[in-house]
Backbone bond lengths (Angstrom), bond angles and torsions (degrees), N, CA, C in turn:
res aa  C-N    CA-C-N  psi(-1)  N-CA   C-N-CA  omega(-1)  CA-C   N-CA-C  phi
1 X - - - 1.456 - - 1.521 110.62 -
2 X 1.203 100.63 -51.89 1.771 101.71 -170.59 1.790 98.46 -66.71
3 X 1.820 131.39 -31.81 1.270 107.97 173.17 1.544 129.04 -62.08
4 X 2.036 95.98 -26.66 1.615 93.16 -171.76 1.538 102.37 -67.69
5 X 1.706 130.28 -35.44 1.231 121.30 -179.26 1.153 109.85 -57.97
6 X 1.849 142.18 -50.60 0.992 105.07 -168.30 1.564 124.88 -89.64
7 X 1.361 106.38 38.77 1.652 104.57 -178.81 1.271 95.32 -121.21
8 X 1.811 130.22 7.97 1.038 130.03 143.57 1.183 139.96 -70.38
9 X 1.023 99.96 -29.54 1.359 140.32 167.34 1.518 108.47 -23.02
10 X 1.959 70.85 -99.10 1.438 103.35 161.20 1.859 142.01 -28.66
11 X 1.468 84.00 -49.52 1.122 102.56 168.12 1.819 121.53 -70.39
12 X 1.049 117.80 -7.23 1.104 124.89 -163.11 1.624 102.22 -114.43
13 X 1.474 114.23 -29.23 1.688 108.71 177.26 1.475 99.46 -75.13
14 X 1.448 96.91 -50.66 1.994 97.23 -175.51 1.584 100.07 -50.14
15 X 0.617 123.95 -49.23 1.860 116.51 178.10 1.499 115.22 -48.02
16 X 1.234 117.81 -61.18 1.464 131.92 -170.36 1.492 114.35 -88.26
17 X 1.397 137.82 -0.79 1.075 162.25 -165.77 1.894 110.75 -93.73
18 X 1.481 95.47 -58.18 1.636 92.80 169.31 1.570 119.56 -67.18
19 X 1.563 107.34 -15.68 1.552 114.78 -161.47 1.404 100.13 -91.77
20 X 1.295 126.37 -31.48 1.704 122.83 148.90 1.355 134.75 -84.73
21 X 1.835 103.33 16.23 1.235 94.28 172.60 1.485 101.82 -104.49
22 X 1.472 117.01 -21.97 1.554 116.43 139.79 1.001 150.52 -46.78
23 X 0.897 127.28 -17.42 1.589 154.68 169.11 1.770 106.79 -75.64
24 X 0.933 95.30 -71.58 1.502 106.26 -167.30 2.045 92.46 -52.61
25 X 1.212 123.46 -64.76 1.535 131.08 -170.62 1.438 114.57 -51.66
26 X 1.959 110.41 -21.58 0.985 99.86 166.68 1.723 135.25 -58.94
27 X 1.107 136.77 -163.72 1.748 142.81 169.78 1.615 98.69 -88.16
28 X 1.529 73.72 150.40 1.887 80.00 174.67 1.617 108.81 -42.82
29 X 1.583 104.86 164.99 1.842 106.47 -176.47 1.327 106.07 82.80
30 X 1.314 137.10 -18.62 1.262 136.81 155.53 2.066 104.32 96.95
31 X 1.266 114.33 -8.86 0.991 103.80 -164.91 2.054 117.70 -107.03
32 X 0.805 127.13 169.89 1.362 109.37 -161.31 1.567 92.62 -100.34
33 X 1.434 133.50 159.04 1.652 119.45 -163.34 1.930 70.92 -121.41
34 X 1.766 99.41 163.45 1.026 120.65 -170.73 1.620 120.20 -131.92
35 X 0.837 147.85 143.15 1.545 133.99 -164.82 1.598 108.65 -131.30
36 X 1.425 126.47 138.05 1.003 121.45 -175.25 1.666 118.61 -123.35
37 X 1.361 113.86 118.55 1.769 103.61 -170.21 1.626 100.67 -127.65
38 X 1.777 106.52 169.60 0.999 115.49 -157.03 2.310 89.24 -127.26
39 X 0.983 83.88 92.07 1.682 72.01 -165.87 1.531 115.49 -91.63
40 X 1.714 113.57 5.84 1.223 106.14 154.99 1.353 117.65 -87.73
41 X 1.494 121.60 -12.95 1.409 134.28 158.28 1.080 111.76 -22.70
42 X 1.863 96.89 -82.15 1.263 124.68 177.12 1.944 133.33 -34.39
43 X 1.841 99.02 -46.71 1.214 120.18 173.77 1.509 116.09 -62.83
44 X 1.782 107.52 -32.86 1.626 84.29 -167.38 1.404 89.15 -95.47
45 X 0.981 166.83 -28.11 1.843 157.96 136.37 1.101 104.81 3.18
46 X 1.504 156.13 -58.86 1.326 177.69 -69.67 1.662 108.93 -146.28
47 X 1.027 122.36 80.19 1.351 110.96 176.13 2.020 122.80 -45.56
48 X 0.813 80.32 -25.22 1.900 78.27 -169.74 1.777 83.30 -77.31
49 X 1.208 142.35 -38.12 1.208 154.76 -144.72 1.683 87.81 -65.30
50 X 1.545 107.30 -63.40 1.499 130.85 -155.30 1.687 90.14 -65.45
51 X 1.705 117.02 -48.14 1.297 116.53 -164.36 1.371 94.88 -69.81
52 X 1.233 145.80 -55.42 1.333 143.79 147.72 2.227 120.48 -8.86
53 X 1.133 89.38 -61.86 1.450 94.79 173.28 1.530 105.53 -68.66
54 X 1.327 125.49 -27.80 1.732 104.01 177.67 1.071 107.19 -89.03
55 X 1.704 128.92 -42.63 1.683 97.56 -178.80 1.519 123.51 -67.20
56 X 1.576 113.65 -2.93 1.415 91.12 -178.23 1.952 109.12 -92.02
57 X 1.174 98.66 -1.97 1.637 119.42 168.90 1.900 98.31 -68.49
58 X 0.649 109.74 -61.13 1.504 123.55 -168.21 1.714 105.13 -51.42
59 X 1.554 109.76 -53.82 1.390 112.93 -166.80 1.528 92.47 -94.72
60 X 1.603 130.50 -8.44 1.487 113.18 164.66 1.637 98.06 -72.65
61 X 1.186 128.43 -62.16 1.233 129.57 -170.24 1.444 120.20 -41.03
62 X 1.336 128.91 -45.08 1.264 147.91 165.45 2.069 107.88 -59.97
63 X 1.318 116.27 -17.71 1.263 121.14 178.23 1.818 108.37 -94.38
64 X 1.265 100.48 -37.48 1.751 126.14 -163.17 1.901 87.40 -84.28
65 X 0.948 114.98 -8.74 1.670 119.48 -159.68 1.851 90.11 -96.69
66 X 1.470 111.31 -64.88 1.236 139.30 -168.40 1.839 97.65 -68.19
67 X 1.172 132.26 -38.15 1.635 120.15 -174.13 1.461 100.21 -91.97
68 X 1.634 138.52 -13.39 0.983 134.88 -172.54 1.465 95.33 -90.28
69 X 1.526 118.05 -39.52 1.975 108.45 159.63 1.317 103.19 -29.15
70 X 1.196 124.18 -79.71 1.442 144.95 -140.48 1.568 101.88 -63.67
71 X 1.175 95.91 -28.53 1.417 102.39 -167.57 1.977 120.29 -77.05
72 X 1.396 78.48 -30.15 1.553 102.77 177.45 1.658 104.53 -89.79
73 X 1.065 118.19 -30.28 1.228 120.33 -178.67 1.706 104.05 -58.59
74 X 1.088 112.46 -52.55 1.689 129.60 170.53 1.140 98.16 -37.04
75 X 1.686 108.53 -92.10 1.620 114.44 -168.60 1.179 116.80 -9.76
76 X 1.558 91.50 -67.68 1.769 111.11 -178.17 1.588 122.48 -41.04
77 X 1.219 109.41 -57.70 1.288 137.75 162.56 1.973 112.27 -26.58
78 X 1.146 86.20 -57.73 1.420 111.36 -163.94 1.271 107.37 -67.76
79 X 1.322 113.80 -66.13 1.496 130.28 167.41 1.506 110.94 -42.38
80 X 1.168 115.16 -50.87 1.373 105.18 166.34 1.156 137.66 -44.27
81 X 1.273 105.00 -57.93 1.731 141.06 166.21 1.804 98.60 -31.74
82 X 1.646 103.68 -74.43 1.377 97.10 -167.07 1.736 115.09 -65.03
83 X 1.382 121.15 -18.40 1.179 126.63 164.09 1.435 130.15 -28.41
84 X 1.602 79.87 -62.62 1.675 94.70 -169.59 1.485 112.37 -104.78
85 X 1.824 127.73 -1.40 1.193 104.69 -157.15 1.778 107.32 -82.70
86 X 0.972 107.65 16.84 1.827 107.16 -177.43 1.623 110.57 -88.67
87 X 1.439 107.02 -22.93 1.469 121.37 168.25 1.808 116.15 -96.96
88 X 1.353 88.68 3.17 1.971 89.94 169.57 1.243 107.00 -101.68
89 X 1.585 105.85 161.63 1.327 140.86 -162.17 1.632 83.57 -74.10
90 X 1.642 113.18 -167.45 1.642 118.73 158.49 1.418 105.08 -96.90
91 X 1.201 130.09 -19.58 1.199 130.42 -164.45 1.646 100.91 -84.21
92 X 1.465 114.12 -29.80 1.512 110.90 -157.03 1.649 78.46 -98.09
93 X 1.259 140.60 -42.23 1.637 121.66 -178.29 1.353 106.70 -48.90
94 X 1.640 112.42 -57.42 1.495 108.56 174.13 1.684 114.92 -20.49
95 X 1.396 92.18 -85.65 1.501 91.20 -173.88 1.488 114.55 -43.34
96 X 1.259 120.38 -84.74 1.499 116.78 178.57 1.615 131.39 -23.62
97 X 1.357 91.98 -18.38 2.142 102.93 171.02 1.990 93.11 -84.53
98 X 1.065 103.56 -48.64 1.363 106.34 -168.01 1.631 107.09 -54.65
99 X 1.206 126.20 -45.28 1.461 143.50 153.47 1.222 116.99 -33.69
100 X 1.109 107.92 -54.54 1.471 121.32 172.48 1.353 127.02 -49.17
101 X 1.724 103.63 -49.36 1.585 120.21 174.36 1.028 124.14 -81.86
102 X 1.491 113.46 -24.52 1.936 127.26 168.87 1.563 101.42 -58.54
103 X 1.710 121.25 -38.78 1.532 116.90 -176.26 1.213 98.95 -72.85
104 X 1.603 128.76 -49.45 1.310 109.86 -178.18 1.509 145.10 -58.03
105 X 1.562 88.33 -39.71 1.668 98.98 149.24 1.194 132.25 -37.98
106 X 1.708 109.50 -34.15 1.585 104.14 -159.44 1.192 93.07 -98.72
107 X 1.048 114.43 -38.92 1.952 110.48 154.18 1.734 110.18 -15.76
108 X 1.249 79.29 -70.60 1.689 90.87 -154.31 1.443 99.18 -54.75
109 X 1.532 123.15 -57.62 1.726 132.95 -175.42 1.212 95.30 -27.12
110 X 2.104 104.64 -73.40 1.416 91.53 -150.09 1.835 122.82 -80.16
111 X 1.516 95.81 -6.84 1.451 105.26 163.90 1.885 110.67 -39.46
112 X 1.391 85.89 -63.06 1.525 100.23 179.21 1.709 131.88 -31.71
113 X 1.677 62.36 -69.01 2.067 84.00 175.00 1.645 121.10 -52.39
114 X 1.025 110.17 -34.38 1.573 121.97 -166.03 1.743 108.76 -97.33
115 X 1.282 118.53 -47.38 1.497 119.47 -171.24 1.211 103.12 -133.69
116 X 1.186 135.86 31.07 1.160 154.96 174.79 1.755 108.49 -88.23
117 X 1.441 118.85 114.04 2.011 121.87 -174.34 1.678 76.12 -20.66
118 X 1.546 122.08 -90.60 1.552 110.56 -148.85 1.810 108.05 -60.81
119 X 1.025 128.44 11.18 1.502 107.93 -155.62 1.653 102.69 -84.11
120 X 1.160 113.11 176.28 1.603 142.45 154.38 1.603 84.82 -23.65
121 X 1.071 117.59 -132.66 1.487 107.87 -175.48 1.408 139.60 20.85
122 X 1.424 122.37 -73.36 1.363 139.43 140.96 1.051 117.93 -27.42
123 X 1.363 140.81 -52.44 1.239 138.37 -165.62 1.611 100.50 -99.02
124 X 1.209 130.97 -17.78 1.446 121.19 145.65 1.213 146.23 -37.94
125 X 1.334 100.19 -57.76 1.489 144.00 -173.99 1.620 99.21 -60.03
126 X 1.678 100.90 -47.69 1.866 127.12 -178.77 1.547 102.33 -52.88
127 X 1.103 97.00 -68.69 2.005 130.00 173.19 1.993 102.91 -27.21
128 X 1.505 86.89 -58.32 1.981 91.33 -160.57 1.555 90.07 -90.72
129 X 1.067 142.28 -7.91 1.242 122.50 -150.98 1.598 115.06 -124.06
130 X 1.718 98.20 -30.12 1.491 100.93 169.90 1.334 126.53 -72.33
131 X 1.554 127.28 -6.05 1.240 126.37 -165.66 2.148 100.44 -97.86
132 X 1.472 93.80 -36.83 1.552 109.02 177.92 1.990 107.87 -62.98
133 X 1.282 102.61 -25.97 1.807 102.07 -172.92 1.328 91.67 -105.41
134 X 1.152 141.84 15.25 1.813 149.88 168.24 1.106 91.93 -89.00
135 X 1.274 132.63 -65.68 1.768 148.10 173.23 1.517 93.05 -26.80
136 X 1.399 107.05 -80.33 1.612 128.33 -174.51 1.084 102.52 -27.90
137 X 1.381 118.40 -88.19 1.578 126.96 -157.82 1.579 97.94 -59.21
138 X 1.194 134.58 -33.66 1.373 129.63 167.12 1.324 111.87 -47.20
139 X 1.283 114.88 -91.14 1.525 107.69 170.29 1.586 149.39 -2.00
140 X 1.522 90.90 -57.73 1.684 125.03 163.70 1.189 113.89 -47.28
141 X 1.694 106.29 -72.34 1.703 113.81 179.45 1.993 113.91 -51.55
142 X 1.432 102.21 -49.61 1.923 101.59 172.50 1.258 109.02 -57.97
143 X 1.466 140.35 -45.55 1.199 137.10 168.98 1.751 126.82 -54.50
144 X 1.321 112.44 -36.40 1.577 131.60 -161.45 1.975 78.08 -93.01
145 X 1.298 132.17 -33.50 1.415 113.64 -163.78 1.829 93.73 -96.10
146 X 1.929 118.13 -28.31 1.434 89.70 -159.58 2.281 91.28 -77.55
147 X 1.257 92.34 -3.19 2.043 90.87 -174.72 1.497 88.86 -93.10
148 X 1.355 163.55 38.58 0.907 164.19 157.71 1.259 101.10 30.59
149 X 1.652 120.81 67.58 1.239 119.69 172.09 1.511 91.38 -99.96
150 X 1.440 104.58 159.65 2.094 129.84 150.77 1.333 114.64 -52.06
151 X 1.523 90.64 -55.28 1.643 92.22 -158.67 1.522 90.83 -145.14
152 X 1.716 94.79 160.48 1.504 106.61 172.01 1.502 117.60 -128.18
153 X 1.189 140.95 94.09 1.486 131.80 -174.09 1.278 115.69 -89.16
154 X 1.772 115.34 166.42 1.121 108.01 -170.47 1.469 100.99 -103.51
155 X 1.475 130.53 158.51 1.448 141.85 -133.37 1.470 107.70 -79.20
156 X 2.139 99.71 -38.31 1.567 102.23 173.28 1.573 135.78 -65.37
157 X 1.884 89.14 -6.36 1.637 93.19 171.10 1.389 142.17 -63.16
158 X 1.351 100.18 -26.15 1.233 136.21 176.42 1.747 127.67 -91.82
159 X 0.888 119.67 151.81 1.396 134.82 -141.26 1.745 97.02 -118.59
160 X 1.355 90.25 -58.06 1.294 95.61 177.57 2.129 98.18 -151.64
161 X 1.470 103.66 153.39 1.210 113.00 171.24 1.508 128.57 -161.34
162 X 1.192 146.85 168.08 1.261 170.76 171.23 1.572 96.93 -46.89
163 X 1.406 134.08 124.71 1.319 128.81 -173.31 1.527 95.13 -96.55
164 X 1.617 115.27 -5.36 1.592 123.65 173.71 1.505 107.99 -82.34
165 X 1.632 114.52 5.90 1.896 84.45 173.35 1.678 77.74 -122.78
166 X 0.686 134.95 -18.53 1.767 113.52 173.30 1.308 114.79 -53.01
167 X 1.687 96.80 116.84 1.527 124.43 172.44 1.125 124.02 -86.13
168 X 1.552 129.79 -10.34 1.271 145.21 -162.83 1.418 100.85 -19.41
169 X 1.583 82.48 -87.80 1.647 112.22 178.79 1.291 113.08 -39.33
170 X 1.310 140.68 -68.39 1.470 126.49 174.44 1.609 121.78 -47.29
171 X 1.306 96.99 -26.67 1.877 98.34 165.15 1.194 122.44 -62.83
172 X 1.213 107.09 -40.51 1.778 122.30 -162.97 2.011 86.21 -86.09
173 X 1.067 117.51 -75.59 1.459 117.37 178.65 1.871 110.33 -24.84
174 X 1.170 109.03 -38.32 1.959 121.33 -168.45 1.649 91.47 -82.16
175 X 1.353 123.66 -50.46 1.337 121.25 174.73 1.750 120.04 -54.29
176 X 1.445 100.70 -44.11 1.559 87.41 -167.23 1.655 101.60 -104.90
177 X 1.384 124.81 24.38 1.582 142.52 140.02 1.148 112.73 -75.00
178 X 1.220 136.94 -55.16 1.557 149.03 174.23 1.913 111.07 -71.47
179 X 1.274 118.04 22.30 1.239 102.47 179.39 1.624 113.93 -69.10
């Protein structure tokens, strides 16, 4: 009996122990302050952001340009196909289905390749976009430490909030001071 108490004990400072070691680290008032930002706000404000958003417009468009070939190439293909296959051999449908599925394939490849989670695209998007949310999250953290906030969440977490912890604006203001 007396071991299970003291591993209650025990068990009971280790519990309550981190919760005043929080307490105490908080700011005067005892409570931890919280900050709230809007960082797609922030992103489309951002000129490199916007120059970012058109070339990947540009090389989608130039991709969306190239599968709508392909795409027509099919139709075409196809239409043909059903045209004539009542006057084909079996050997010549063969082939011409096989034709058929090589376009669809290439459909599919370069579908893949280009707008595909891993494709060309994606890894563009990766390319222009990770160096601009490096900025971001930079920003955030100098702002969230010179307001001596805990924490900083992002705006969609919330349901409802305090228009007094939104930092947006002082983020975006620290960004385009720091260019």
């Amino acid at each position: 009996m007396k071991i299970f108490v003291s591993a209650a004990l025990l068990a009971a400072i280790a519990f309550v122990s981190p919760v005043f070691a929080q307490k105490s680290s908080a700011p005067a008032g005892g409570s931890l302050r919280i900050g709230v930002v809007d960082s797609q706000k922030i992103v489309a404000q951002l000129p490199e952001a916007k120059e970012a958003q058109e070339k990947l417009q540009e090389s989608g468009k130039k991709y969306r340009d190239t599968i709508e070939t392909i795409q027509k190439d099919y139709v075409q293909a196809l239409e043909s196909y059903d045209k004539q296959k009542a006057m084909m051999s079996a050997d010549a449908k063969t082939k011409e289905e096989e034709r058929l599925k090589s376009i669809q394939e290439r459909y599919q490849r370069y579908r893949d390749e280009k707008f595909g989670n891993q494709g060309e695209l994606a890894a563009l998007q990766e390319e222009l976009l990770a160096p601009i949310r490096k900025r971001v999250q930079s920003a955030i953290k100098e702002v969230a430490k010179a307001e001596k906030l805990a924490a900083v969440m992002e705006t969609p977490a919330f349901v409802y909030y305090d228009e007094e912890l939104d930092i947006t604006f002082r983020v975006l203001d620290k960004l385009k001071r720091n260019k």
